[in-house]
Predicted model as a PDB file, atoms N, CA, C, CB and O in Angstrom, pLDDT in the B-factor column:
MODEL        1                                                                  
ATOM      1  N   UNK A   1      88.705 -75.894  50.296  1.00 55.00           N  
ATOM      2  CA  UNK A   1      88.238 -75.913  51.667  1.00 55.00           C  
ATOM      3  C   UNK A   1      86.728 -75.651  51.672  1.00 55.00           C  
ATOM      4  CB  UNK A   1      89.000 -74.860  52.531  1.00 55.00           C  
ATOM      5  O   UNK A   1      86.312 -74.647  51.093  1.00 55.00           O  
ATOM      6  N   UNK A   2      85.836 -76.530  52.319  1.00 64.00           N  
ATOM      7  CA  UNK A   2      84.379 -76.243  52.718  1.00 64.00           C  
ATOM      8  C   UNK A   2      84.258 -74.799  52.951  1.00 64.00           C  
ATOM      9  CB  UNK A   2      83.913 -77.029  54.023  1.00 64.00           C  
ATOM     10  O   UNK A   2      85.157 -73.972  53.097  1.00 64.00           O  
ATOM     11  N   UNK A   3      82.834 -74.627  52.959  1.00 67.00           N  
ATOM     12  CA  UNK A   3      82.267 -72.843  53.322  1.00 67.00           C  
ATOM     13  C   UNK A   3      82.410 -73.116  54.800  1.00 67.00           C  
ATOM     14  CB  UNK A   3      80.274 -72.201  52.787  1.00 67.00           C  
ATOM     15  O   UNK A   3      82.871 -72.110  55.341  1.00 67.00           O  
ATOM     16  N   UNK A   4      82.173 -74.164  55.722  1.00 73.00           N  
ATOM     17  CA  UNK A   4      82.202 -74.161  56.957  1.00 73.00           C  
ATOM     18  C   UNK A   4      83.410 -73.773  57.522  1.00 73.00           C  
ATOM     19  CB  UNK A   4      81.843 -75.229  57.348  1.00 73.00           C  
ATOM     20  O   UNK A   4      83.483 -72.914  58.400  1.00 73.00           O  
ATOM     21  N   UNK A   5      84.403 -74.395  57.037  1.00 82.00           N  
ATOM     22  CA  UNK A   5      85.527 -74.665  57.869  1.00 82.00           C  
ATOM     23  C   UNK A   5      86.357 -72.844  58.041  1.00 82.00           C  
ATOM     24  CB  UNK A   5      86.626 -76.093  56.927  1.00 82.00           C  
ATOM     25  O   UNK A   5      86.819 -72.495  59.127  1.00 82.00           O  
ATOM     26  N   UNK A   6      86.395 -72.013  56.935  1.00 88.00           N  
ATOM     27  CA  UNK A   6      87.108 -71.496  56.624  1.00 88.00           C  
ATOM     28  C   UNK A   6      86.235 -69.730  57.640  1.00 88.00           C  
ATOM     29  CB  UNK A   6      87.360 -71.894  54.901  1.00 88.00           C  
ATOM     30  O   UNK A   6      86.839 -68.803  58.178  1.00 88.00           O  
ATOM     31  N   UNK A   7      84.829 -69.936  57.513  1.00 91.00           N  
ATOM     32  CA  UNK A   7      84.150 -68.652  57.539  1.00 91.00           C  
ATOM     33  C   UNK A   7      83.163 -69.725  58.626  1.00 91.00           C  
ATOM     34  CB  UNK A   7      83.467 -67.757  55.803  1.00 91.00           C  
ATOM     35  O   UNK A   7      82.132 -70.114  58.079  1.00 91.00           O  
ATOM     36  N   UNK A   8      83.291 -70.027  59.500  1.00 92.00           N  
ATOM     37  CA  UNK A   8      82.030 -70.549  60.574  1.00 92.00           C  
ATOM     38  C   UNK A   8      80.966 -69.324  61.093  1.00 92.00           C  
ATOM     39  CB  UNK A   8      82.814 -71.222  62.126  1.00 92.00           C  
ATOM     40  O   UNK A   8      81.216 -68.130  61.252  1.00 92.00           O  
ATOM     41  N   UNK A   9      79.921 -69.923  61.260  1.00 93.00           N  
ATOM     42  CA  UNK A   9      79.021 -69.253  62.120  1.00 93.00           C  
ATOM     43  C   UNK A   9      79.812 -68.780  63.353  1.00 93.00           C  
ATOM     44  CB  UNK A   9      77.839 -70.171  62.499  1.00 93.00           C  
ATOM     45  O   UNK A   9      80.958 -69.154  63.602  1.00 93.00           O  
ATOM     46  N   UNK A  10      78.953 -67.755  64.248  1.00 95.00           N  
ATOM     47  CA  UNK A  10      79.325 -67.860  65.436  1.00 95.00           C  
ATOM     48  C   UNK A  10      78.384 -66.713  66.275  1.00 95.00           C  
ATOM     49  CB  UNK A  10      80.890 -67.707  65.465  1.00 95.00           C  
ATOM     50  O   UNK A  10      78.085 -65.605  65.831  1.00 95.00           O  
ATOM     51  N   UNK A  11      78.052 -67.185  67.411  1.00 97.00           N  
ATOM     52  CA  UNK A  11      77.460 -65.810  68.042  1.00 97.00           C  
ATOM     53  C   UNK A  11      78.553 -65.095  69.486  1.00 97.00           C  
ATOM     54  CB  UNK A  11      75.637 -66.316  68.742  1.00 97.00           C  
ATOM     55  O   UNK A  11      79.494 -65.237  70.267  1.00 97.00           O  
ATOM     56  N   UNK A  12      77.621 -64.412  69.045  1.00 97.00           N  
ATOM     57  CA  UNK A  12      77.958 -63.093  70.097  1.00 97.00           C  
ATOM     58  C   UNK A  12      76.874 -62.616  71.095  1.00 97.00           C  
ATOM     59  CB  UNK A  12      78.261 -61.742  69.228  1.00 97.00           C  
ATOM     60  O   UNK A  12      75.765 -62.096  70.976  1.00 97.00           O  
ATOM     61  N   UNK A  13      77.653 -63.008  72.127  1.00 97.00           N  
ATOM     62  CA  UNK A  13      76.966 -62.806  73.732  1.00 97.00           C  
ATOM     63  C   UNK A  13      77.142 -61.388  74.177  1.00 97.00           C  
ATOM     64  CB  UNK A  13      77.754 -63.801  74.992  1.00 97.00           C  
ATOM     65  O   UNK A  13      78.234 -60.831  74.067  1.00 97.00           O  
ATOM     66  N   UNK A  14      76.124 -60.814  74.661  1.00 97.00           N  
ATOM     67  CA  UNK A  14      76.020 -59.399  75.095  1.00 97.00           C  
ATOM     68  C   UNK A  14      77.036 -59.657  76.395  1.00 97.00           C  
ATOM     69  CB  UNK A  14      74.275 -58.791  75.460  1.00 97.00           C  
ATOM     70  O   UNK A  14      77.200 -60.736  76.964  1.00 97.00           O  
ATOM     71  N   UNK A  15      77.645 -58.443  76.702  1.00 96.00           N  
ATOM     72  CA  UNK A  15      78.724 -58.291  77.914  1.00 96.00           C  
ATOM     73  C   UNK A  15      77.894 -57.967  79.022  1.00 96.00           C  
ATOM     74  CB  UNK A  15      79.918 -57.096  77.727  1.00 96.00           C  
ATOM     75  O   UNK A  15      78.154 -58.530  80.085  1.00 96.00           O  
ATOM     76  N   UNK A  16      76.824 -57.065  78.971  1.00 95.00           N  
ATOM     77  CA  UNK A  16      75.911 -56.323  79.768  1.00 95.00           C  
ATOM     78  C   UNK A  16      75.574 -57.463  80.381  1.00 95.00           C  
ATOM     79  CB  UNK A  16      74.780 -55.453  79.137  1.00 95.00           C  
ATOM     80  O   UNK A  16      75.813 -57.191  81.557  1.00 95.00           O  
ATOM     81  N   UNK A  17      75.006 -59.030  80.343  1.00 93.00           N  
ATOM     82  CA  UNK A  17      74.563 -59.845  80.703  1.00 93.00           C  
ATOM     83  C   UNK A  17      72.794 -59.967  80.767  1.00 93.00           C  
ATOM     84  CB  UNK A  17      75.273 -59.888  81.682  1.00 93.00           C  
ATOM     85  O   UNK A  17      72.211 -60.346  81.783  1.00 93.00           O  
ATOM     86  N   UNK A  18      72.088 -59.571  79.490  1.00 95.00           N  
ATOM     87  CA  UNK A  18      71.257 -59.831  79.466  1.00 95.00           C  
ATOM     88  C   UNK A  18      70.787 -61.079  78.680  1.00 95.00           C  
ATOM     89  CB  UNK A  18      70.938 -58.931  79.345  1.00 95.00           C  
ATOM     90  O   UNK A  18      69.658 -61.565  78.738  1.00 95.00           O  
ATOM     91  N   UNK A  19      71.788 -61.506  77.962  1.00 94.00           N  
ATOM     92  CA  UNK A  19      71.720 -62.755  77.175  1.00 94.00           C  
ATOM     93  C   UNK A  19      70.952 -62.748  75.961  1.00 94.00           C  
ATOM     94  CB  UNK A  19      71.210 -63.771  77.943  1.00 94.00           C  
ATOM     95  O   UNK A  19      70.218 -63.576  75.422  1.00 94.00           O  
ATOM     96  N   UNK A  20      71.429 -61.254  75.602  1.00 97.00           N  
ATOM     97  CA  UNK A  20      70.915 -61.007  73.926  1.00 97.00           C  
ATOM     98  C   UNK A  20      72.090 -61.288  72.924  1.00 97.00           C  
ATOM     99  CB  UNK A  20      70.407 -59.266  73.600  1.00 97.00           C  
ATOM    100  O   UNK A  20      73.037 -60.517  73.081  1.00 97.00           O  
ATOM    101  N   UNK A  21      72.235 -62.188  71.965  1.00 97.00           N  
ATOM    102  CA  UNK A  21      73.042 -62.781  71.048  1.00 97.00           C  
ATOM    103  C   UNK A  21      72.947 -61.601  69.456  1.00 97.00           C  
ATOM    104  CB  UNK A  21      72.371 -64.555  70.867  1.00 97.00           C  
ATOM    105  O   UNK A  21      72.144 -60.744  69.087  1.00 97.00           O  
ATOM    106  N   UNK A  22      73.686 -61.928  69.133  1.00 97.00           N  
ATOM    107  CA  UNK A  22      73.642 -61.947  67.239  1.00 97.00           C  
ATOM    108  C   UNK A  22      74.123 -63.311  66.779  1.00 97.00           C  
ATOM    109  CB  UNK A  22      74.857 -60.678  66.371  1.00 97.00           C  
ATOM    110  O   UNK A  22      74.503 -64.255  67.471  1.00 97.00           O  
ATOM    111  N   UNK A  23      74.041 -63.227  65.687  1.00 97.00           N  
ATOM    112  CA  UNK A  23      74.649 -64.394  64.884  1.00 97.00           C  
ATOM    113  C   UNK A  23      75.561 -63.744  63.854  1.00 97.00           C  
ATOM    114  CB  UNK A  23      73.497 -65.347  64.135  1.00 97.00           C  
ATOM    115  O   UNK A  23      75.190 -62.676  63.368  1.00 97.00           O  
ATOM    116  N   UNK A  24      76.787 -64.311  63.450  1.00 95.00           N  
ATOM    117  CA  UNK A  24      77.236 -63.619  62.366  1.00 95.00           C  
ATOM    118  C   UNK A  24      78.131 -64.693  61.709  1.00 95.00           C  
ATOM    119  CB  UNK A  24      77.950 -62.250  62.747  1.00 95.00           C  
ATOM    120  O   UNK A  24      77.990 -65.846  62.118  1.00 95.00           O  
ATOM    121  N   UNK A  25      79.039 -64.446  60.735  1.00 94.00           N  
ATOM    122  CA  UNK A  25      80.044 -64.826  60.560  1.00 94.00           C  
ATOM    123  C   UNK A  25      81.465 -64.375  60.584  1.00 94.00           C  
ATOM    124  CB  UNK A  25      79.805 -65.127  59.870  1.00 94.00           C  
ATOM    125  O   UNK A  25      81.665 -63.181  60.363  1.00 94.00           O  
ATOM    126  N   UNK A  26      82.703 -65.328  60.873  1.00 94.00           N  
ATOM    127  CA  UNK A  26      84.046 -64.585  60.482  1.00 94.00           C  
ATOM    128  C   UNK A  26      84.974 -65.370  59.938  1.00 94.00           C  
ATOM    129  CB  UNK A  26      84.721 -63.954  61.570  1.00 94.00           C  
ATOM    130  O   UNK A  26      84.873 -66.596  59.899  1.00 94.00           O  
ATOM    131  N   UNK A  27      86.405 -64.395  59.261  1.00 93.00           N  
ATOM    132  CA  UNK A  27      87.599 -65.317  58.498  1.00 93.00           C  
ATOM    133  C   UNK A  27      88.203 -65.955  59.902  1.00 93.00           C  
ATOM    134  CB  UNK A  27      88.990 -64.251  57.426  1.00 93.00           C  
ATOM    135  O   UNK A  27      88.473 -65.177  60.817  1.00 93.00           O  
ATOM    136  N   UNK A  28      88.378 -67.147  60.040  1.00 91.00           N  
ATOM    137  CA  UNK A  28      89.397 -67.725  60.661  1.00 91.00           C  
ATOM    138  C   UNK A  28      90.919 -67.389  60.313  1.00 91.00           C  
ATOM    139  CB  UNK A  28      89.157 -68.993  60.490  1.00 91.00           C  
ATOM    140  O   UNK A  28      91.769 -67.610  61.176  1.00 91.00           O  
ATOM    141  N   UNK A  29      91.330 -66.803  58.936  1.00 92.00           N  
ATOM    142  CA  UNK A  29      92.851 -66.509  58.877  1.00 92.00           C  
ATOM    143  C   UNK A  29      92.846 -65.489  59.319  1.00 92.00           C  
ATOM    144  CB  UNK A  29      93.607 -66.503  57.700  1.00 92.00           C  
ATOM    145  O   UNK A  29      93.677 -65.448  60.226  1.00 92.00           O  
ATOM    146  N   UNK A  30      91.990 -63.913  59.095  1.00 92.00           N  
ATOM    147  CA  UNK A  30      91.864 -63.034  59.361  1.00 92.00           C  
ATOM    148  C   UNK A  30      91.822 -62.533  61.030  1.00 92.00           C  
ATOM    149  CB  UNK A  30      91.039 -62.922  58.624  1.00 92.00           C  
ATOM    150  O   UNK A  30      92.339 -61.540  61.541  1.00 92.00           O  
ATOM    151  N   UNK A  31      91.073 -63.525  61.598  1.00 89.00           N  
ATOM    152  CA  UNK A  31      90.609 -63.178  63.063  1.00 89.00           C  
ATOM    153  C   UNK A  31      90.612 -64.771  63.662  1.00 89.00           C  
ATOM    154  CB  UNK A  31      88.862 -62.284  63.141  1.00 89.00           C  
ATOM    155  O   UNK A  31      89.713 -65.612  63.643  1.00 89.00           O  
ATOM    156  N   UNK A  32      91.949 -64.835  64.184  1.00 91.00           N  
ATOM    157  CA  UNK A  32      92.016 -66.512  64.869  1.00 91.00           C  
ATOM    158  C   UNK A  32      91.389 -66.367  66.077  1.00 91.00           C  
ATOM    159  CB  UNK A  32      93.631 -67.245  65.211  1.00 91.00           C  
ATOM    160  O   UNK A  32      90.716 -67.226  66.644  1.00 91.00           O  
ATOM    161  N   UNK A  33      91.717 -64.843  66.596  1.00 94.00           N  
ATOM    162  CA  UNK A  33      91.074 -65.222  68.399  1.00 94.00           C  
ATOM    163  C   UNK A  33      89.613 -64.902  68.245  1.00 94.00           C  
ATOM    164  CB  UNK A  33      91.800 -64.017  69.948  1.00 94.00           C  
ATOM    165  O   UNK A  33      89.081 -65.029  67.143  1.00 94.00           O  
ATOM    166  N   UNK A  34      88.828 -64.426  69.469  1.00 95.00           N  
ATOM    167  CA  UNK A  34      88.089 -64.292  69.994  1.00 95.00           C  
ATOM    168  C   UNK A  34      87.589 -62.941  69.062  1.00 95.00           C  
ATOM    169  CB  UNK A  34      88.427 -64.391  71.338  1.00 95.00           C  
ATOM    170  O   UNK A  34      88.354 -61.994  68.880  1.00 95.00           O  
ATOM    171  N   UNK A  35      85.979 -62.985  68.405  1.00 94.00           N  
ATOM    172  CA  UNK A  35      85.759 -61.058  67.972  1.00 94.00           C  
ATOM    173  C   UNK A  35      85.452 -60.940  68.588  1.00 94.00           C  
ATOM    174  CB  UNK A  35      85.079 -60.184  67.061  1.00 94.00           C  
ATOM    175  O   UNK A  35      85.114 -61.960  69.188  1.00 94.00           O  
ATOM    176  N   UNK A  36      85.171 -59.672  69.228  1.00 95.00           N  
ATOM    177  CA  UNK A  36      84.927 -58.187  70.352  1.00 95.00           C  
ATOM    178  C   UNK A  36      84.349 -57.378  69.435  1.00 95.00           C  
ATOM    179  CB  UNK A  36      86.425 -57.271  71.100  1.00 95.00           C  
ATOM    180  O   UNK A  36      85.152 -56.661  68.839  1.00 95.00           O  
ATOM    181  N   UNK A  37      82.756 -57.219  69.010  1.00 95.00           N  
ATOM    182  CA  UNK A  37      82.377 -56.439  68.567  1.00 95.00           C  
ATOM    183  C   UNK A  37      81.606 -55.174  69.296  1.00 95.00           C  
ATOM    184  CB  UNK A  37      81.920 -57.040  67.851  1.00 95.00           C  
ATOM    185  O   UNK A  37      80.874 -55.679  70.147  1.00 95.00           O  
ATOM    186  N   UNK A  38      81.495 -54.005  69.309  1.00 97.00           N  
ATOM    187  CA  UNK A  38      80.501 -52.922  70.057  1.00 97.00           C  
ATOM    188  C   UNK A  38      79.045 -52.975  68.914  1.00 97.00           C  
ATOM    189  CB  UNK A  38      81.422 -50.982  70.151  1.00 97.00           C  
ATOM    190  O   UNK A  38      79.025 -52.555  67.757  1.00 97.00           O  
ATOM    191  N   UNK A  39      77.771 -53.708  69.777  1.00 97.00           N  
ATOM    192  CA  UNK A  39      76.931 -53.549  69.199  1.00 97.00           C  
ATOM    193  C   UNK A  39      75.693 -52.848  69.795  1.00 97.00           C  
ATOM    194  CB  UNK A  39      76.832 -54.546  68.778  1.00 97.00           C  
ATOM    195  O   UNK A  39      75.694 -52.244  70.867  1.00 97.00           O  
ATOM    196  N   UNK A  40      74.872 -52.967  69.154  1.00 98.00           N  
ATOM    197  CA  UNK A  40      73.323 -52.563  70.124  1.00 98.00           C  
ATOM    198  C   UNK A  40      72.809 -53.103  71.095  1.00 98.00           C  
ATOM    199  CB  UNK A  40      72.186 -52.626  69.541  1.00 98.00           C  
ATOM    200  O   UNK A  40      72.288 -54.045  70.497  1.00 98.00           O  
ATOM    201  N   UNK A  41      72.461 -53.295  72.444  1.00 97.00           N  
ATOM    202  CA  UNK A  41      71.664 -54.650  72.864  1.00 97.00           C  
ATOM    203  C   UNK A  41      70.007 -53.779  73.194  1.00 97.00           C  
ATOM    204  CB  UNK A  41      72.581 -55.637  74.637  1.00 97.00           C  
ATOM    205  O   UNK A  41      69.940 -52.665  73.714  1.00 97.00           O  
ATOM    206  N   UNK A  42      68.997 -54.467  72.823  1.00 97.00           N  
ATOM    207  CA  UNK A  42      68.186 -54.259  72.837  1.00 97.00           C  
ATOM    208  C   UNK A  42      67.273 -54.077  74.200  1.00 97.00           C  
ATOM    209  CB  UNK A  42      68.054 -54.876  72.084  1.00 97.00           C  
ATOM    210  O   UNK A  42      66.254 -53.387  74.220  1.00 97.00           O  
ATOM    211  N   UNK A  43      67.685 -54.652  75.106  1.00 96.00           N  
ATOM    212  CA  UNK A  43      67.348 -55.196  76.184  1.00 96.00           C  
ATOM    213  C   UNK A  43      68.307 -53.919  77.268  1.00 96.00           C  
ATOM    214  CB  UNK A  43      67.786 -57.012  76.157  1.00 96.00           C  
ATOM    215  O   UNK A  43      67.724 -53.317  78.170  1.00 96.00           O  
ATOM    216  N   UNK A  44      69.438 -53.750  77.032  1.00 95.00           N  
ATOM    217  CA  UNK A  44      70.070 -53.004  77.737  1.00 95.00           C  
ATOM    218  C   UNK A  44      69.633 -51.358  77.265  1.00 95.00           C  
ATOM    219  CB  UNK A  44      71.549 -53.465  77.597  1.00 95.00           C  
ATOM    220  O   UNK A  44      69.769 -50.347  77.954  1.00 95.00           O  
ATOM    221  N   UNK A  45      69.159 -51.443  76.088  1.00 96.00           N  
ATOM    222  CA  UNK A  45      68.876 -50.268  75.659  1.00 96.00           C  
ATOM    223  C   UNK A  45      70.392 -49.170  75.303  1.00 96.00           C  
ATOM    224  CB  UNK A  45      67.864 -49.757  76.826  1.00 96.00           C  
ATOM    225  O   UNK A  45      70.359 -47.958  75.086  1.00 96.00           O  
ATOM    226  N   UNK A  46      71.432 -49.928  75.333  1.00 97.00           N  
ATOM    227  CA  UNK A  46      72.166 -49.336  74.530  1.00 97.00           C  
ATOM    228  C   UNK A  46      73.423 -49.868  74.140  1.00 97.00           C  
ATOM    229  CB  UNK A  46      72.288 -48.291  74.946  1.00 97.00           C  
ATOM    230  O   UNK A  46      73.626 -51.061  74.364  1.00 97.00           O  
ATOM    231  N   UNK A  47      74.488 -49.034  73.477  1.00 97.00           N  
ATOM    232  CA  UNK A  47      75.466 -50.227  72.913  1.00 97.00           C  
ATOM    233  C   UNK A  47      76.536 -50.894  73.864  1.00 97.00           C  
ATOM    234  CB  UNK A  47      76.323 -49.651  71.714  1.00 97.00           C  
ATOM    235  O   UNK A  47      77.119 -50.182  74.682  1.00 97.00           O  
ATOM    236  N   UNK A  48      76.796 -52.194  73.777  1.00 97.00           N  
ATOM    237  CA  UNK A  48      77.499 -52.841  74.467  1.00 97.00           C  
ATOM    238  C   UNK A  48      78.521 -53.925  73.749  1.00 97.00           C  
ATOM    239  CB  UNK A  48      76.640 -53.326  75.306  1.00 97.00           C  
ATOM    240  O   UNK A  48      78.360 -54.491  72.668  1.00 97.00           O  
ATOM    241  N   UNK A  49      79.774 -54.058  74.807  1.00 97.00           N  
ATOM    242  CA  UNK A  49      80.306 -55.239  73.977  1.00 97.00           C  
ATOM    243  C   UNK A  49      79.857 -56.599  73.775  1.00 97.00           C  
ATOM    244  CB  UNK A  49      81.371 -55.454  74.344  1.00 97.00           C  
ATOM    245  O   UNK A  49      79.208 -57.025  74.731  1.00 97.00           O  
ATOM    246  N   UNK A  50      79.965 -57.168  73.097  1.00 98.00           N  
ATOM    247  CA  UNK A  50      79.307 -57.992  72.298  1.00 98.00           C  
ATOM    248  C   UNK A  50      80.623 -59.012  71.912  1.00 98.00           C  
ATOM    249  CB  UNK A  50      78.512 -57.148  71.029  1.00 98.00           C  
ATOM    250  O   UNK A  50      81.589 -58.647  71.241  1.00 98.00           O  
ATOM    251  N   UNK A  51      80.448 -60.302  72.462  1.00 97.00           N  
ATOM    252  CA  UNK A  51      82.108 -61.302  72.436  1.00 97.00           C  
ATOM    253  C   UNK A  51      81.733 -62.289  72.073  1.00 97.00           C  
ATOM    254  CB  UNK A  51      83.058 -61.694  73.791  1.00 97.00           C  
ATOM    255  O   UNK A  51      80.930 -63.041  72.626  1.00 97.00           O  
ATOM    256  N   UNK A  52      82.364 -62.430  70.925  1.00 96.00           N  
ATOM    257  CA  UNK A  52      81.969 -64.490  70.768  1.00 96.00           C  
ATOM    258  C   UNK A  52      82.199 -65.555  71.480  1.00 96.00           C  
ATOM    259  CB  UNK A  52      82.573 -65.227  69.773  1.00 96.00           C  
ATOM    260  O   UNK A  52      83.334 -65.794  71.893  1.00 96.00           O  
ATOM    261  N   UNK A  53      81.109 -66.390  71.743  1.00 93.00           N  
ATOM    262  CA  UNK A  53      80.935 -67.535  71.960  1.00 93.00           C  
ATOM    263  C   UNK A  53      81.474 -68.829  71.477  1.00 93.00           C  
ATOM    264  CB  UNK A  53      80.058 -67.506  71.853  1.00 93.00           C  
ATOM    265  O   UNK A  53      81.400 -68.982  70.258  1.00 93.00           O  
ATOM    266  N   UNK A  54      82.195 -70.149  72.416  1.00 79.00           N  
ATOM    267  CA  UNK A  54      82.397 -70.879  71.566  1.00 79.00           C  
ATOM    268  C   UNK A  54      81.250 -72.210  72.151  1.00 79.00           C  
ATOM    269  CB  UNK A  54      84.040 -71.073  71.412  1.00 79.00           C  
ATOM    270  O   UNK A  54      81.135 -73.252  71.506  1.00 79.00           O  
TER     271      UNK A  54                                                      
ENDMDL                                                                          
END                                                                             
């Protein structure tokens, strides 16, 4: 299987709604739905959820 298919890019949209992203990667077998990470947002000045984008 390609490096793409298996581990895709993907970002993550701040919840706060300031429209600060990350970029990351994840396993598709591991994590089929949606990640929900708690990260930093810079802009909000503090940590927030953080949900991938499709």
């Amino acid at each position: 299987m390609p490096r793409n298919e298996l581990r895709p890019i993907i970002k993550l949209r701040s919840a706060a709604g300031t429209g600060y992203t990350y970029v990351t990667r994840k396993n598709r077998r591991n994590d089929p739905d949606r990640l929900t990470l708690r990260k930093y947002d810079p802009v909000a000045g503090r940590h927030v959820g953080f949900r991938e984008e499709r």
